[in-house]
DRENDO-1510 file (C-alpha; in Angstrom, 1 decimal, always signed):
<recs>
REC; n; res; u; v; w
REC; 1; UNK; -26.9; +2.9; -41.7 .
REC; 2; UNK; -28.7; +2.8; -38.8 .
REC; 3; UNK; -27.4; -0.5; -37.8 .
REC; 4; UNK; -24.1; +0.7; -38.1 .
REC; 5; UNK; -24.6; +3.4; -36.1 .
REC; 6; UNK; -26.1; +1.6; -33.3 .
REC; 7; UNK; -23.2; -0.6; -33.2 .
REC; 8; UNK; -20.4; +1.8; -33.4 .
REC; 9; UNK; -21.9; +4.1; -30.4 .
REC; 10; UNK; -23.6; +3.0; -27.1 .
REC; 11; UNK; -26.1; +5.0; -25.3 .
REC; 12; UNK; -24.3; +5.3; -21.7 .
REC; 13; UNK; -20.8; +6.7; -20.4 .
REC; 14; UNK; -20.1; +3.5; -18.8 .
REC; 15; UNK; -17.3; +1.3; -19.9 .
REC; 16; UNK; -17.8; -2.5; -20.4 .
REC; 17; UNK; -14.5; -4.0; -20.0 .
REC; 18; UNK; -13.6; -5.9; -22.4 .
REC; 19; UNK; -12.3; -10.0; -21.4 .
REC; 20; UNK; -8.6; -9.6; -19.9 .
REC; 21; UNK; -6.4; -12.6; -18.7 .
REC; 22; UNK; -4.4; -10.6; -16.2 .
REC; 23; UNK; -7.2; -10.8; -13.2 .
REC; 24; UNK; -6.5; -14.9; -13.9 .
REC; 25; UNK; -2.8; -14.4; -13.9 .
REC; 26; UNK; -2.7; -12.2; -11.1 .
REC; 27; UNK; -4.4; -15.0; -8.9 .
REC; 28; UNK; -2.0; -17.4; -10.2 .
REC; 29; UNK; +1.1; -15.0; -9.2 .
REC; 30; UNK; -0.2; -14.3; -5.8 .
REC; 31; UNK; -1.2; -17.9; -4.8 .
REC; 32; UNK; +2.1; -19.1; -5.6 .
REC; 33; UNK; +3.9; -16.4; -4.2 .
REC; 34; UNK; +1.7; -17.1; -0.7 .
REC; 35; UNK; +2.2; -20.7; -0.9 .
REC; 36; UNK; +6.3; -20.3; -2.0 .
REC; 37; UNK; +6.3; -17.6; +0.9 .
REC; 38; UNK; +5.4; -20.8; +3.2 .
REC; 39; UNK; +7.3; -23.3; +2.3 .
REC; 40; UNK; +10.8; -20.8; +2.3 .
REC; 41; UNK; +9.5; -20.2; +5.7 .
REC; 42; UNK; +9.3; -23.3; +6.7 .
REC; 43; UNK; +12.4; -24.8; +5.2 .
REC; 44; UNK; +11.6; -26.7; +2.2 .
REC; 45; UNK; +13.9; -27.2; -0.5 .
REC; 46; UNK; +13.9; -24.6; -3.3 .
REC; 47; UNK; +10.8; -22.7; -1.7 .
REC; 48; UNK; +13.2; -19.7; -2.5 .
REC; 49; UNK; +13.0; -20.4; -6.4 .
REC; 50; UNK; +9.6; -20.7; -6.3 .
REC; 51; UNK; +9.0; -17.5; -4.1 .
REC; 52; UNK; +11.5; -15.4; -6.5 .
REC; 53; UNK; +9.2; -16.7; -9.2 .
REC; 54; UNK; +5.7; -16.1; -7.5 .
REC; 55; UNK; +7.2; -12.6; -7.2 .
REC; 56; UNK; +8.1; -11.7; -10.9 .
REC; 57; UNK; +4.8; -13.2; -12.1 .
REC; 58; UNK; +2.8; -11.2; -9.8 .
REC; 59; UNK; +4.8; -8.0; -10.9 .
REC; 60; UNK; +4.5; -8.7; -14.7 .
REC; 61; UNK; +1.0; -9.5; -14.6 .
REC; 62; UNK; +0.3; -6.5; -12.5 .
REC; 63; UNK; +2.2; -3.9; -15.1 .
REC; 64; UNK; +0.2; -5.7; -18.4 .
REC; 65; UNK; -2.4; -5.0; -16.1 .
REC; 66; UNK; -1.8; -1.4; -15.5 .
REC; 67; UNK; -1.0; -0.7; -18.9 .
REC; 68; UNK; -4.3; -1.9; -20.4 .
REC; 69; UNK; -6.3; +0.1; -17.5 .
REC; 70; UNK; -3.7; +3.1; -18.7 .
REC; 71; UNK; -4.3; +2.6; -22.3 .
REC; 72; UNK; -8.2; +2.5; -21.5 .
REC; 73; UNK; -8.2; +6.2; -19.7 .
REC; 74; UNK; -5.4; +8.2; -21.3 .
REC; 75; UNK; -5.2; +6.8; -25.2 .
REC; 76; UNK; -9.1; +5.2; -25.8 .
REC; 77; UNK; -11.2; +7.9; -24.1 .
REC; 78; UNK; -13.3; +5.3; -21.7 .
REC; 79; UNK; -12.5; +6.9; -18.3 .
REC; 80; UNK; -15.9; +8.7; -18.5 .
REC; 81; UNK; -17.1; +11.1; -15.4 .
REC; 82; UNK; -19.3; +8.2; -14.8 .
REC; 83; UNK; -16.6; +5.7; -14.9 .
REC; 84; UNK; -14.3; +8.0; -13.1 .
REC; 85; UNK; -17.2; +8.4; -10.1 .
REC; 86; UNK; -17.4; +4.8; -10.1 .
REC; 87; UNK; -13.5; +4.1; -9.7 .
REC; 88; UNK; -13.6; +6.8; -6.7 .
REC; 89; UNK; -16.2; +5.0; -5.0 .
REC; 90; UNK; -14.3; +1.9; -5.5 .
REC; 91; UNK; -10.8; +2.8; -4.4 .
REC; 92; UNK; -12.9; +4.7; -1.4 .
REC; 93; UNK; -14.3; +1.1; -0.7 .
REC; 94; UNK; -10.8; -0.3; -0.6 .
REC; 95; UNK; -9.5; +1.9; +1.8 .
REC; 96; UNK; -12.4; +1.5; +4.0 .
REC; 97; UNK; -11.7; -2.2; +3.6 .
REC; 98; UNK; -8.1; -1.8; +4.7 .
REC; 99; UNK; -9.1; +0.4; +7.6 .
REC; 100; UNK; -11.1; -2.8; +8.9 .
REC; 101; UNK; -8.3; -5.0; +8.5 .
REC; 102; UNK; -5.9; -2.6; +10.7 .
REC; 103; UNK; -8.9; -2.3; +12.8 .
REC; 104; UNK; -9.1; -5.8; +13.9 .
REC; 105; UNK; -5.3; -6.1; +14.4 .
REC; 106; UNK; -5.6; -3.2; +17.0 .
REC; 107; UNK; -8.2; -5.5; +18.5 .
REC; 108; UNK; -6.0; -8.3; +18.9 .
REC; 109; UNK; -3.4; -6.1; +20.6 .
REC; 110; UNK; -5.2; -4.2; +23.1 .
REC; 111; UNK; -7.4; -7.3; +24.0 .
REC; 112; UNK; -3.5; -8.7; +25.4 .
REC; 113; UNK; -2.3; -5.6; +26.0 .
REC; 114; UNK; -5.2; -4.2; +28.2 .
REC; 115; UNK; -5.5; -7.4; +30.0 .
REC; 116; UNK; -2.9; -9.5; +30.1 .
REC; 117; UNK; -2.8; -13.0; +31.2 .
REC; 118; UNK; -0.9; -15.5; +33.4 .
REC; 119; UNK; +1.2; -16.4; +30.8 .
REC; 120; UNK; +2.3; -12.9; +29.8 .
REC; 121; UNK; +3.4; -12.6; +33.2 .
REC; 122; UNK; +0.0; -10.5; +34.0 .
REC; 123; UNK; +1.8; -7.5; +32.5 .
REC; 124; UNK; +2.5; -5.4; +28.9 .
REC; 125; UNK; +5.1; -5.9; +27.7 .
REC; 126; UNK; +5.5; -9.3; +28.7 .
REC; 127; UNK; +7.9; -10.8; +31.2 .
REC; 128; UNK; +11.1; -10.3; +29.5 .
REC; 129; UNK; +10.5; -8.5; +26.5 .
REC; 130; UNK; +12.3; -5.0; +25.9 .
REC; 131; UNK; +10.2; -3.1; +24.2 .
REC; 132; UNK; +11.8; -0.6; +20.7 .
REC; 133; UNK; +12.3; +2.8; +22.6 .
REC; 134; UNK; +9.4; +5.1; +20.6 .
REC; 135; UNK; +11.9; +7.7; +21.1 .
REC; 136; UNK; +14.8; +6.6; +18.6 .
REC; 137; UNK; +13.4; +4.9; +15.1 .
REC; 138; UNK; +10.1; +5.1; +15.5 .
REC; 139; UNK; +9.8; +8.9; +16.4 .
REC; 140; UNK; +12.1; +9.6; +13.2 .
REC; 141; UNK; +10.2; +7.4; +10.8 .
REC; 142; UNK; +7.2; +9.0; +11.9 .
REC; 143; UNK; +8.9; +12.4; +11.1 .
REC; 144; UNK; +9.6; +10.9; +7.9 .
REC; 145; UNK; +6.2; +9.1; +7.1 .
REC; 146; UNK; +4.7; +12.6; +7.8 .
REC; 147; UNK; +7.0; +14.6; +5.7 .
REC; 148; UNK; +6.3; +12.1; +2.4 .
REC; 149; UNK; +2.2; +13.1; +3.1 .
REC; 150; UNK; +3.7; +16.5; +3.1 .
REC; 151; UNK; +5.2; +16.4; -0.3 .
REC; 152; UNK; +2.8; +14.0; -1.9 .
REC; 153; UNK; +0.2; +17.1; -1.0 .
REC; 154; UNK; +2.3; +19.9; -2.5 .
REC; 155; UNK; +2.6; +17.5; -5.8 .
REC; 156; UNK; -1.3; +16.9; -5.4 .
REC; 157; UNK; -1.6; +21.3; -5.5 .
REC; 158; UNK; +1.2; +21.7; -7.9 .
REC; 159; UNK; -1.1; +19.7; -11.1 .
REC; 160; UNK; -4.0; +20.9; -10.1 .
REC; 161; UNK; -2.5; +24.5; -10.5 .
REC; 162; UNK; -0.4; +23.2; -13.7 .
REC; 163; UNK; +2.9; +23.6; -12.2 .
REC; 164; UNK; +4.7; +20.3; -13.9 .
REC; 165; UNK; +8.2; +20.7; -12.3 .
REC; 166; UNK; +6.3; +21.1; -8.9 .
REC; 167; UNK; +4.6; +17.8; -9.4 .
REC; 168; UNK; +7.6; +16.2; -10.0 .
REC; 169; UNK; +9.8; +16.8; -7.4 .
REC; 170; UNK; +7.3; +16.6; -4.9 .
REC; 171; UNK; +6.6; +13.1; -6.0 .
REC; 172; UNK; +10.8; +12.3; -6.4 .
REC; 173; UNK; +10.7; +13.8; -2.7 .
REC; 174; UNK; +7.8; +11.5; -1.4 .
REC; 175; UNK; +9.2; +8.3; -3.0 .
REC; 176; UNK; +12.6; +8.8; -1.6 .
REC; 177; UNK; +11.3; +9.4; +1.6 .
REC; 178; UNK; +9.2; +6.1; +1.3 .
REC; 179; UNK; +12.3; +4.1; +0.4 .
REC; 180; UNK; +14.1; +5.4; +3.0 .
REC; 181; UNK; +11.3; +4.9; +5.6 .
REC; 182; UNK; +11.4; +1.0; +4.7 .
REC; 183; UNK; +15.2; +0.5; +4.9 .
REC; 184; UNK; +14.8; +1.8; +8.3 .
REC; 185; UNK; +12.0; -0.2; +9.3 .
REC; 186; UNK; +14.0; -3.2; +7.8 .
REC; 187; UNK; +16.7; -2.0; +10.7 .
REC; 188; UNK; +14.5; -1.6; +13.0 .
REC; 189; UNK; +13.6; -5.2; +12.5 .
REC; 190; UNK; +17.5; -6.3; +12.6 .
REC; 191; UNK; +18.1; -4.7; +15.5 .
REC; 192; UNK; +15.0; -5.7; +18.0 .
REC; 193; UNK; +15.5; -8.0; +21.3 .
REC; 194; UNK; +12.7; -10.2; +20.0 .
REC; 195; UNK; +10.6; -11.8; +17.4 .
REC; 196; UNK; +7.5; -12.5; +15.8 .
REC; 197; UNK; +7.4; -16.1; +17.9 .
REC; 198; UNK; +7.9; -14.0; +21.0 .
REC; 199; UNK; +4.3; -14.8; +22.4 .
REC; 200; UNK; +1.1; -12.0; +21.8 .
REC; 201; UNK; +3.4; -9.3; +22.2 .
REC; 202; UNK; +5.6; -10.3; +19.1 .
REC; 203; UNK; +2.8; -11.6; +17.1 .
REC; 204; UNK; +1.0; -8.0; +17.6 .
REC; 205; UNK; +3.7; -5.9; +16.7 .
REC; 206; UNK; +5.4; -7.6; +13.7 .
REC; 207; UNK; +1.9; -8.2; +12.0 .
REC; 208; UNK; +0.6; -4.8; +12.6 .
REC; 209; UNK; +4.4; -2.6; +11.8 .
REC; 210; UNK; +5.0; -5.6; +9.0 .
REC; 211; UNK; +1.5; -5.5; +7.7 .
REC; 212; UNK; +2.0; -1.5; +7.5 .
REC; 213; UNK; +5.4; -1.8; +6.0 .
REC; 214; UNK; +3.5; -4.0; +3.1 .
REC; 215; UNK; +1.3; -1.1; +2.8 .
REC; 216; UNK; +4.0; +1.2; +2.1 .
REC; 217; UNK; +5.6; -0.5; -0.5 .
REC; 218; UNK; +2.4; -1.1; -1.9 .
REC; 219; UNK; +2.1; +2.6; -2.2 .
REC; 220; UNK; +5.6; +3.3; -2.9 .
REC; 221; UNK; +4.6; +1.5; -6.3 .
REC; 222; UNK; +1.5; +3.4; -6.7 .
REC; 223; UNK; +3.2; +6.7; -6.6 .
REC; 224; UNK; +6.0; +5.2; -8.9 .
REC; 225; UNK; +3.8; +4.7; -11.1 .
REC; 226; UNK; +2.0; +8.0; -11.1 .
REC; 227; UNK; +5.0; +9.7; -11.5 .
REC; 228; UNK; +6.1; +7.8; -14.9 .
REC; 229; UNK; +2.8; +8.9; -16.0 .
REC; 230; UNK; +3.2; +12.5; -15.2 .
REC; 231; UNK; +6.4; +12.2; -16.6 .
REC; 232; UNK; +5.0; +10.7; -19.3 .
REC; 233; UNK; +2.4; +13.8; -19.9 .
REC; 234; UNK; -0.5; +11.1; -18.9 .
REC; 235; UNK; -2.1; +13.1; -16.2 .
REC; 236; UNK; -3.9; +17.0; -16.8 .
REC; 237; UNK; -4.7; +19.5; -13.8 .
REC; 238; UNK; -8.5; +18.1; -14.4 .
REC; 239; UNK; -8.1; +13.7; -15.3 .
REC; 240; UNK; -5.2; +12.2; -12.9 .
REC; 241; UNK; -7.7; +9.5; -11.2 .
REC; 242; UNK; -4.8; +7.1; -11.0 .
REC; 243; UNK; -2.2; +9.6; -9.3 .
REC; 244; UNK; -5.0; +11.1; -7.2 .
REC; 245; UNK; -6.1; +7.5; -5.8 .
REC; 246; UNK; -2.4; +6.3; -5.4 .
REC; 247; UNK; -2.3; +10.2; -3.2 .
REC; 248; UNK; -5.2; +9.3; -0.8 .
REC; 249; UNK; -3.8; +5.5; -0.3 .
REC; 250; UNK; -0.8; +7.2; +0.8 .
REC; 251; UNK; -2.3; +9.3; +3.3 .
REC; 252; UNK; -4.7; +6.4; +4.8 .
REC; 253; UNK; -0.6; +4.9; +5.5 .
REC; 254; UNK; +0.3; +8.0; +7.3 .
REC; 255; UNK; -3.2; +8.2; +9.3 .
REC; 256; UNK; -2.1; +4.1; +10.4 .
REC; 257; UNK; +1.0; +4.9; +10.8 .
REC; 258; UNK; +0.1; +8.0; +13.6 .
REC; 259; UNK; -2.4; +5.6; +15.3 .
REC; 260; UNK; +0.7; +2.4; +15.1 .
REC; 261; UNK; +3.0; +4.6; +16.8 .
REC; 262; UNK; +0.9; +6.3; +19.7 .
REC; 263; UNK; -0.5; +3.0; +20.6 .
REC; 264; UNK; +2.1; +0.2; +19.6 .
REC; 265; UNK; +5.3; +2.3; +20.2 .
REC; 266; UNK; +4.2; +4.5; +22.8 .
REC; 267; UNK; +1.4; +3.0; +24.9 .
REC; 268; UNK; +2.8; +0.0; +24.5 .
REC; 269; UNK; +6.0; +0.1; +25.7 .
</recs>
């Protein structure tokens, strides 16, 4: 008996994962949707197949992942308070790790930008470049970007105070606001004088405004998913780690964003 006992419950709230494939799978997925991403770019036969199918792995293995991680906190009881402390500290880690990331592209523009060379024509913009007017797209994408932080905050309030339709169409709000925030970034991106091969000035803009654009479509899924699982009747005013992580991703986008625009868009130009 006391065997059994020992063995059918362990004496700390943490939760030992048990062996999963889909961390494996996932690096599969993303190394050959990089490497596809590469060759399409370059030209190469078929690198279009390959990239469509780098794509569809990486989104498969990332939903059997999220449902095991789902079936772990909502149905098997293993999201702990100490497992939950733990999975704050590590999406806060994350974000500070992405803050870094946009930190050194702002390096790389105002180190040009501030001081630019000889071959930039010794001025910012560079010799004929015409820079995006911050004043037309940009200014209302920011209004937009803003107002999804808006409504992602009053679904955030609206669980905690157990109002369910509130949650919900704050979140419908904030993810049609996302979607319609990237289509006009995409014509934004149709519509420009120049390119990314445009010297430092192209380089810095489309990897920072394209970098960010990733980001939102990274947490345009996020929130997606939240919101089947408030739908779902997943999350409680008191245990919605997931939606409440996927919420302050969203507003690190919208702090980026504010710092992209004054200094990219505005200063910039």
């Amino acid at each position: 008996m006391t065997n059994l006992t020992r063995s059918n419950f362990q004496a700390h709230p943490f939760h030992l994962v048990s062996p999963s494939p889909w961390p494996l799978f996932t690096c599969i997925a993303l190394f050959t949707l990089t490497t596809a991403g590469v060759l399409t770019m370059h030209g190469f036969s078929n690198g279009g197949y390959f990239l469509t199918l780098g794509f569809l792995s990486l989104i498969g293995s990332m939903a059997f992942w999220f449902r095991d991680v789902i079936s772990e906190g909502t149905y098997l009881g293993n999201h702990t308070s100490a497992v939950q402390r733990g999975l704050n500290l590590g999406v806060a880690l994350f974000i500070v790790s992405e803050a870094l990331f946009f930190l050194a592209i702002f390096w790389a523009f105002f180190h040009s930008a501030l001081s630019p060379t000889v071959e930039l024509g010794a001025q910012w913009p560079p010799m004929g470049i015409n820079a995006i007017n911050p004043f037309e797209l940009p200014l209302l994408n920011t209004v937009i970007l803003l107002s999804s932080g808006t409504t992602v905050t009053y679904a955030h309030h609206s669980l905690i105070q157990g109002n369910r339709a509130g949650v919900l169409y704050g979140l419908i709000a904030t993810l049609v606001l996302a979607v319609i925030f990237t289509i006009l970034q995409g014509v934004e991106y149709s519509v420009s004088s120049f390119t990314i091969s445009d010297g430092a000035f192209g380089s810095c803009f489309y990897f920072s405004t394209g970098f960010h654009g990733l980001h939102v479509m990274i947490g345009t899924a996020f929130i997606a998913v939240g919101f089947w699982r408030v739908f779902a009747y997943h999350s409680t005013d008191s245990h919605h780690l997931g939606l409440e992580s996927a919420i302050l991703y969203w507003h690190f986008v919208d702090v980026v964003w504010l710092f992209l625009y004054v200094s990219i868009y505005y200063w910039g130009s």
